[in-house]
C-alpha angles and dihedrals in degrees: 000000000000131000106218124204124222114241138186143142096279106021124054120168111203123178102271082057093055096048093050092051088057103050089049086059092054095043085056093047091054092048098044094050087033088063096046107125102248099256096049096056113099130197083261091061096054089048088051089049095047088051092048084055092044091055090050091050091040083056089043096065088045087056098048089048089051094040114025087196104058105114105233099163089063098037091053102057112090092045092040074054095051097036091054099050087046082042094065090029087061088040094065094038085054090050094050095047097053095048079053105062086039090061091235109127089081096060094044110049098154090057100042091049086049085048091050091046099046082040091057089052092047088053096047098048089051094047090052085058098047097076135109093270098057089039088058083043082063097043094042087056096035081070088067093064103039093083089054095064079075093075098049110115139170086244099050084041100064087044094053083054095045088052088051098048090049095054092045088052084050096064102046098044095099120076091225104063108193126217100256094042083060091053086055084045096064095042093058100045084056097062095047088049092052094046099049100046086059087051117028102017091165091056109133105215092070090090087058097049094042095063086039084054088045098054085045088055108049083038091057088043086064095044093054087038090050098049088049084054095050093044088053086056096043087049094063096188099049091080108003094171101035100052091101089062094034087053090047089040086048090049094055090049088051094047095047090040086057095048099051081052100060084042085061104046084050085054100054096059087073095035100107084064091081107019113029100054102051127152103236129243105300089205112161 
């Protein structure tokens, strides 16, 4: 596995170079969906979005680590914004969606009428985001990081890597992984994914994290689907007629959540197989 930089008389990319390249990519991918016109942007569009902030994210952390005095929380603000509001938007699309290929919005017309209307507000607070002046609010921030790529070196790379892959072993020592240690889970190897995909594209051990992130995933869908469930049968009078379904519903979630966990917690006992013996950044 090695990233090799192109070099020549006149041209040399380093790794701040690179960084910066690729935020540069993300910030693209977040104004060009951000000035869709509203009926023209797709589900796909909101998962991209959300990606393109979790890569920045993902580079954010990388350029704390190489410089302690980077101001993250500040400079996060506006796409942690963005990425909430997309965040719950997602949330309901994927609930639908889901109702939907269990043939379900026909038996529960109540709650599908709630989900298209909380669906619609979601929509409408995200589109009175996505506007000029909330794109120049990015760019204007985006300013704050671009001085920190400078720090970014092959050495603090790998030890950035090497901090990510202990707290991951951390968690997974133990042989009773809990539920929000799995959440943590998720957000870490992220980090470790997105930062290894700027700086070692061709590392082989992509293919194995991706199925682990996938279970984790599918695994995290349930849980946010099953808690929408539950809060329609705590709250009686959103869907009177339909809590018997809703329950049942509720009580499927529950069972296949459960399962993909425990499909989890079995994963990450061989998980040092393909995380926790890597050949560093062979970066000249």
């Amino acid at each position: 596995m090695e990233y090799q930089q192109i070099q020549s008389p006149s041209f040399y990319i380093n790794e701040a170079s690179v960084s910066k390249t690729y935020f540069t990519k993300q910030l693209n991918t977040i104004e060009i969906i951000l000035k869709k016109r509203s009926r023209k942007i797709s589900q796909k569009d909101i998962h991209e979005l959300r990606i393109a902030v979790k890569k920045i994210k993902s580079l954010s952390a990388l350029v704390l680590f190489c410089e302690p005095g980077f101001r993250i929380r500040k400079f996060m603000k506006p796409f942690k914004k963005i990425f909430t509001v997309a965040g719950k938007l997602r949330e309901l699309q994927l609930e639908k969606s889901r109702l939907k290929k269990m043939q379900l919005l026909g038996s529960l017309k109540d709650y599908s009428h709630h989900l298209k209307s909380r669906l619609k507000k979601k929509k409408h607070l995200f589109f009175s985001l996505a506007n000029a002046k909330f794109i120049r609010k990015l760019q204007k921030r985006s300013k704050m990081i671009l001085s920190g790529f400078d720090s970014v070196s092959k050495t603090l790379i790998n030890r950035f890597l090497e901090e990510k892959r202990n707290e991951i072993s951390g968690l997974v020592a133990t042989a009773n992984l809990k539920e929000n240690d799995a959440h943590r889970l998720r957000k870490i190897l992220k980090e470790l994914y997105y930062t290894l995909i700027i700086f070692d594209a061709k590392d082989t051990r992509f293919k194995n994290i991706d199925g682990f992130q996938q279970l984790l995933g599918q695994w995290h869908n349930d849980v946010v689907l099953k808690n929408y469930l539950q809060k329609a049968l705590d709250d009686k009078d959103e869907a009177k007629k339909e809590l018997k379904i809703i329950s049942e519903v509720r009580d499927k979630i529950s069972f296949e959540s459960n399962f993909l966990f425990q499909q989890i917690k079995a994963a990450t006992h061989g998980i040092d197989s393909f995380l926790f013996k890597p050949r560093k950044l062979s970066i000249p």
